[in-house]
BATI-854791 format. One record per residue (C-alpha): residue in one letter; x, y, z; residue number from 1. Coordinates in steps of 0.1 Angstrom, whole numbers, plus 5000, padded with zeros to 4 digits. Layout:
SITE   res     c1     c2     c3     n
SITE     A      X      Y      Z   NUM
...
This chain:
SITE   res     c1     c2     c3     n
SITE     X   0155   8960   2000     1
SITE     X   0170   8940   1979     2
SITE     X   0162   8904   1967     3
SITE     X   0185   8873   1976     4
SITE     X   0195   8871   1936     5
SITE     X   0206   8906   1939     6
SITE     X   0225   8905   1970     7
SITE     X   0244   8875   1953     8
SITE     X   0253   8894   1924     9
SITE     X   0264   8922   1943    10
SITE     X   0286   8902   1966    11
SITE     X   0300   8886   1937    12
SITE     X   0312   8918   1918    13
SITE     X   0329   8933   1951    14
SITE     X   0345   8899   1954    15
SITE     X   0359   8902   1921    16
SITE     X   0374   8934   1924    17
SITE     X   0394   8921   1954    18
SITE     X   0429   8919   1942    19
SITE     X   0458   8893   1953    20
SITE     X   0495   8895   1947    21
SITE     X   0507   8875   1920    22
SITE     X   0537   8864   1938    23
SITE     X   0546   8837   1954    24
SITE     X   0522   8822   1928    25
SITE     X   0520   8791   1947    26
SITE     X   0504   8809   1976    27
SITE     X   0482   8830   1961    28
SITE     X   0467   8812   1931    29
SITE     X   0449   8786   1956    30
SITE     X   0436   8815   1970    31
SITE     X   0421   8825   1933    32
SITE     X   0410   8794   1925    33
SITE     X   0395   8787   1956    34
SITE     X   0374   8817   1959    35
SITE     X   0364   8819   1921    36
SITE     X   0339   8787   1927    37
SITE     X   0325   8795   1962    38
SITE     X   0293   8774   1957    39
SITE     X   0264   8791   1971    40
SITE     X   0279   8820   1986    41
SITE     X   0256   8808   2014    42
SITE     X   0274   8829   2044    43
SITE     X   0276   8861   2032    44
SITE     X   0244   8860   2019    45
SITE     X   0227   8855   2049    46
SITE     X   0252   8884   2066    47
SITE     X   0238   8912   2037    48
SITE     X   0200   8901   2043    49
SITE     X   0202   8900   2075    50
SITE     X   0218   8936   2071    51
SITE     X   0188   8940   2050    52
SITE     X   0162   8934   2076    53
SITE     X   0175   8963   2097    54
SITE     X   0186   8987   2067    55
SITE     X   0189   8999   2028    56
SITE     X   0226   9008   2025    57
SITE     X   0239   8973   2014    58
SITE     X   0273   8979   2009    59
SITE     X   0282   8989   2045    60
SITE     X   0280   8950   2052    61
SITE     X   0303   8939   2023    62
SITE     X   0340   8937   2042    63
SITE     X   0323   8917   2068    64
SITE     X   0309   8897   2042    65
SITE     X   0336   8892   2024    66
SITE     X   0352   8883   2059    67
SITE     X   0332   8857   2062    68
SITE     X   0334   8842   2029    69
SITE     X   0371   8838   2037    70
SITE     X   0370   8824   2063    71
SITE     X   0351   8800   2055    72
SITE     X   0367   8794   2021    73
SITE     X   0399   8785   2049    74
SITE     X   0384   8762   2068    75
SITE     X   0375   8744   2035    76
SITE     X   0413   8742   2022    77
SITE     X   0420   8728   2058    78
SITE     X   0390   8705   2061    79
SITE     X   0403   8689   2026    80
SITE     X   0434   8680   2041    81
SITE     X   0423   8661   2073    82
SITE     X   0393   8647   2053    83
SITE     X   0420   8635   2021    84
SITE     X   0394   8645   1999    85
SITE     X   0402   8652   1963    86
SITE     X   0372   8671   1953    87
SITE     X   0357   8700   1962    88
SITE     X   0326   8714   1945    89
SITE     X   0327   8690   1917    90
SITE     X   0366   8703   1911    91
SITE     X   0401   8691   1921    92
SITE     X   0405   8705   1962    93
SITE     X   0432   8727   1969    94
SITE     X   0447   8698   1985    95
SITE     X   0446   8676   1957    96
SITE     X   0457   8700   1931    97
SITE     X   0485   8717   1950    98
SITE     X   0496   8694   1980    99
SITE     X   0492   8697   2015   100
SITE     X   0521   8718   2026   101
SITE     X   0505   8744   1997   102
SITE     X   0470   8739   2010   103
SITE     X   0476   8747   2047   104
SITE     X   0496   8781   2040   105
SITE     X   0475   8795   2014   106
SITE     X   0446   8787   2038   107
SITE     X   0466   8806   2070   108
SITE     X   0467   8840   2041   109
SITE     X   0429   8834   2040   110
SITE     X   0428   8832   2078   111
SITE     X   0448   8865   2080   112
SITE     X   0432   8880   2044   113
SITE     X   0396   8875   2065   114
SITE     X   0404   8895   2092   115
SITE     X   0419   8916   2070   116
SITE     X   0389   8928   2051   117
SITE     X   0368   8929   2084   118
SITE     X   0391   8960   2095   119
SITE     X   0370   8975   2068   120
SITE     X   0338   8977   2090   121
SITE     X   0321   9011   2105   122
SITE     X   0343   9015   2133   123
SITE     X   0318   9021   2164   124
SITE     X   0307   8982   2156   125
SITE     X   0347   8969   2156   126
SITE     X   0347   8952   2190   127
SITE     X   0314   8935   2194   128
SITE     X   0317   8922   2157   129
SITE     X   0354   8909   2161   130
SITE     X   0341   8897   2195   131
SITE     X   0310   8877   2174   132
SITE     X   0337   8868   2149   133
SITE     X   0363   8852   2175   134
SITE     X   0333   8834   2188   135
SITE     X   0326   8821   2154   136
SITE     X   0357   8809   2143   137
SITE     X   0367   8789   2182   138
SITE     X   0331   8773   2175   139
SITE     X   0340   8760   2139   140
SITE     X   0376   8747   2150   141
SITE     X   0358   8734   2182   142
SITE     X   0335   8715   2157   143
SITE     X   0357   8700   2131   144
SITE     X   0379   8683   2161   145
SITE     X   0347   8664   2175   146
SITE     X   0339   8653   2141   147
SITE     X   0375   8639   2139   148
SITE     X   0369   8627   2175   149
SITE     X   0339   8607   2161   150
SITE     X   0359   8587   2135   151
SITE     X   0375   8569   2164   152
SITE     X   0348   8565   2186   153
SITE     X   0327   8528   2187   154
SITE     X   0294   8551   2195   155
SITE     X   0284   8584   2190   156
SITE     X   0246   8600   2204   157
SITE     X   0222   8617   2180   158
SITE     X   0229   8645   2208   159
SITE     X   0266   8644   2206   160
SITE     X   0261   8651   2166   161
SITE     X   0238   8676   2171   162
SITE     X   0262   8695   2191   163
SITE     X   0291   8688   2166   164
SITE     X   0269   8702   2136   165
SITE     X   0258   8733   2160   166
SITE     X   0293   8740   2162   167
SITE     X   0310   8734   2122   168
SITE     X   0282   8743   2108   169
SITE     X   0253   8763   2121   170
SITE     X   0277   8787   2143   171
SITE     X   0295   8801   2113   172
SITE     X   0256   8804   2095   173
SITE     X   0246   8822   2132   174
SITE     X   0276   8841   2135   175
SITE     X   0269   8856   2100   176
SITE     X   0234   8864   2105   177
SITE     X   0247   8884   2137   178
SITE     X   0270   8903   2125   179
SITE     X   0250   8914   2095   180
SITE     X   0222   8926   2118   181
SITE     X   0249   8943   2143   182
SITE     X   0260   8964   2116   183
SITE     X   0228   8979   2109   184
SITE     X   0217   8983   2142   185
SITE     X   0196   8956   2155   186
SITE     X   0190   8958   2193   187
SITE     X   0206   8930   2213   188
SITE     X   0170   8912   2216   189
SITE     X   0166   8907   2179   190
SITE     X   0204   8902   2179   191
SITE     X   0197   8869   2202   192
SITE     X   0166   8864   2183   193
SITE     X   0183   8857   2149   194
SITE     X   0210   8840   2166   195
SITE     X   0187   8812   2176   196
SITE     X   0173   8816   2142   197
SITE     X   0202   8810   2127   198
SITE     X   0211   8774   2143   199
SITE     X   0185   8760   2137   200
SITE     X   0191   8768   2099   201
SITE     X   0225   8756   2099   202
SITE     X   0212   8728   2115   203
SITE     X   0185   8722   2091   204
SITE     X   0212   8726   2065   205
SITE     X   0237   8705   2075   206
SITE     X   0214   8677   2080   207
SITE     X   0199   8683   2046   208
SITE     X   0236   8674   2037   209
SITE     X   0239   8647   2050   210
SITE     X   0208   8639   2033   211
SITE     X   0218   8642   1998   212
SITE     X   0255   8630   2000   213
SITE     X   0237   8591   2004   214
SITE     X   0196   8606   1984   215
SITE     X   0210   8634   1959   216
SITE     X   0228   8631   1926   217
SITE     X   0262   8638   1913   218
SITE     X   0250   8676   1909   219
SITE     X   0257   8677   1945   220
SITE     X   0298   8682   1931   221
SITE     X   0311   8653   1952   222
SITE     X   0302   8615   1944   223
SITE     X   0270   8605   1959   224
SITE     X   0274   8578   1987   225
SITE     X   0307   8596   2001   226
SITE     X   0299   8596   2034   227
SITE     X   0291   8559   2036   228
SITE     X   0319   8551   2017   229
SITE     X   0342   8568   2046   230
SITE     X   0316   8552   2073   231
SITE     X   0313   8586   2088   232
SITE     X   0290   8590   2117   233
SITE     X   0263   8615   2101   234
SITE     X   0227   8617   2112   235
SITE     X   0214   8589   2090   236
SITE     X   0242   8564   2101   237
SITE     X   0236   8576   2139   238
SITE     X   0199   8570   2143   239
SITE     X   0199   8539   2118   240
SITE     X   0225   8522   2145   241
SITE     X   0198   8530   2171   242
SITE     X   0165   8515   2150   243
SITE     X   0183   8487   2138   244
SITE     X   0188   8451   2145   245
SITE     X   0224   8438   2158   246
SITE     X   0229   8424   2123   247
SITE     X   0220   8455   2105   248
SITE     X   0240   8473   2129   249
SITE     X   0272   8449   2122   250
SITE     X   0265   8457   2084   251
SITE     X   0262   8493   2089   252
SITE     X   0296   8495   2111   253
SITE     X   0316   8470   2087   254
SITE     X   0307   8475   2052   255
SITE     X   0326   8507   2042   256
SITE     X   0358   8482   2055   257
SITE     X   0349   8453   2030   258
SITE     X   0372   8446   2002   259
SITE     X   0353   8421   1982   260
SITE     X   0323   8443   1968   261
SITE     X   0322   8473   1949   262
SITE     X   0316   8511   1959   263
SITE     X   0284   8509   1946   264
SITE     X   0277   8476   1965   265
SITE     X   0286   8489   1996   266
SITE     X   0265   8521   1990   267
SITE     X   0236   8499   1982   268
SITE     X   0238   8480   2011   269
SITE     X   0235   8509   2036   270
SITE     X   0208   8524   2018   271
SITE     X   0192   8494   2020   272
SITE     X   0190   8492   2060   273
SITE     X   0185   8533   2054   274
SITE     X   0151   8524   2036   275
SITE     X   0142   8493   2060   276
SITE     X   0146   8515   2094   277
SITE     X   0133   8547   2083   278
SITE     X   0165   8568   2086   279
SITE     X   0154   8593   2051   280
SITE     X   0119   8598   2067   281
SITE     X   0131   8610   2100   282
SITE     X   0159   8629   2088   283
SITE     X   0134   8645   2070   284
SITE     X   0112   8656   2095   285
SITE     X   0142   8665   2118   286
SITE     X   0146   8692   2091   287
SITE     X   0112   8702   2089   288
SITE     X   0111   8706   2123   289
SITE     X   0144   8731   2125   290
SITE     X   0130   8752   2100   291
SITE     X   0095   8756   2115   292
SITE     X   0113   8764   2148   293
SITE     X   0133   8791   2123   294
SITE     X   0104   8807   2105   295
SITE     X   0088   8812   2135   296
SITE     X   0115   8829   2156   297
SITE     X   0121   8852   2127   298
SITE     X   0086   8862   2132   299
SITE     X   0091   8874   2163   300
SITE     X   0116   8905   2154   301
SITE     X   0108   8936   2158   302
SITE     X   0104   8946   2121   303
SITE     X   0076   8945   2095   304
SITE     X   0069   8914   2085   305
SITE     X   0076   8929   2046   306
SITE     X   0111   8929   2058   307
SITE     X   0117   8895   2063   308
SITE     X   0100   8884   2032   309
SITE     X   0131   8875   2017   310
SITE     X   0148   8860   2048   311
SITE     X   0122   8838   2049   312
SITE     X   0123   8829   2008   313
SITE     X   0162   8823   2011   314
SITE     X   0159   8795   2038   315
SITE     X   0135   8777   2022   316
SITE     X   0154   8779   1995   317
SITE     X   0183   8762   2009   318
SITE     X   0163   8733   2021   319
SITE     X   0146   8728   1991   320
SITE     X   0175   8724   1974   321
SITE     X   0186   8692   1957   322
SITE     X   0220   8698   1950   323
């Protein structure tokens, strides 16, 4: 088996061996520099040690990870797009250092470059992991257009963001941690197992997210206070609408429009109703909660419990995490 460090750093040097033409250079250097940051390589991680689990051979598992890491390197470039957003991990987007025209068509090649590279699987597992994949990708698309939906709607329930996240978020986390276990031969039981397992990871994770864009620091690679700034409808702004009296509630839904205070007024002023309703609390225990639900479904497969030792270390990892 091999530790999460390791996995990274063996994911890392495939990736870097993967060549792309030079030309047209404006459709293939994105591609470059968007993959030469990818962050925490969270995805494909979590596809190799859940490969782990089941078996020794790592590299069996890499062109679905790589796959993966694609993909969702694509939905990134387009994501920057709809949101405008300039940065992206603590760099210039795609979108703001290439345009938007370059931005959606070197993220189609990465669309087309995923499933590409996840030809390269064993052959016997082809359909049920394109299947898995198809699933995946619908889910994520199906996702980002209710979170679009949100930024037009007057109300929005915890549920309804709960099932947005499920879908953008924890669905590509779930959809990784499938197919890693398909490929080495987990039975469909432990296969629906570590599905479940998975949401409430991604879950976990996106909430912890939305957590540190308003409680984090600029570490985070985007500027702290974002998501107020844009008055997007994340978990914190959701149930602090709900605890909140009508005039908090009319500061909350109006501030990010106001033109006669500073960002960092504006910031300060959510927070502030954040603090007086609870909001960082409960979010916190909301995450707690996912992950003990997590932990304790992954204790249930039907493996040694030395094999999912580092499974277990990795997502408490990414919780823990303040940046």
């Amino acid at each position: 088996m091999n530790t999460p460090q390791q996995i990274a750093e063996i994911f890392e040097r495939h990736l870097s061996l993967i060549n792309m033409p030079d030309e047209p250079q404006r459709l293939y250097a994105p591609i470059r520099y968007s993959l030469a940051e990818g962050g925490k390589r969270m995805r494909p991680v979590l596809a190799m040690l859940a490969y782990n689990i089941y078996a020794d051979d790592i590299q069996r598992v890499l062109p679905a990870a790589v796959a993966i890491e694609v993909f969702h390197n694509f939905t990134l470039l387009h994501d920057d797009i709809m949101d405008n957003a300039a940065v992206r991990r603590g760099r210039e987007s795609v979108f703001a250092k290439w345009g938007s025209n370059v931005a959606i068509l070197s993220g189609d090649v990465m669309m087309i470059e995923a499933y590409r590279h996840l030809q390269g699987v064993e052959a016997k597992y082809l359909p049920s992991v394109f299947e898995r994949f198809n699933a995946m990708a619908a889910q994520v698309c199906e996702g980002q257009q209710y979170d679009m939906d949100f930024e037009i709607q007057s109300k929005v329930a915890v549920a309804e963001y709960m099932n947005m996240i499920e879908l953008k978020t924890a669905a590509l986390l779930a959809g990784s941690v499938v197919i890693g276990a398909t490929l080495a031969g987990a039975d469909e039981e432990d296969l629906h197992k570590l599905n479940k397992f998975a949401i409430e990871v991604g879950l976990a994770f996106q909430l912890q997210d939305d957590l540190l864009d308003s409680y984090g620091d600029e570490q985070l690679g985007k500027k702290i206070g974002g998501d107020i700034l844009e008055g997007k409808k994340t978990y914190l702004m959701i149930i602090s609408l709900s605890h909140a009296t009508e005039e908090q509630r009319e500061v909350l839904r109006s501030t990010h429009l106001r033109t006669d205070i500073t960002d960092e007024q504006k910031i300060a002023a959510v927070k502030e109703i954040y603090d007086a309703v609870g909001a960082r609390q409960m979010t916190e225990q909301q995450i707690s909660v996912r992950i003990s639900r997590a932990l304790a479904i992954l204790d249930t497969l039907s493996v040694p419990q030395s094999r999912l030792e580092y499974m277990r270390s990795y997502v408490e990892s990414l919780v823990g995490r303040k940046k």
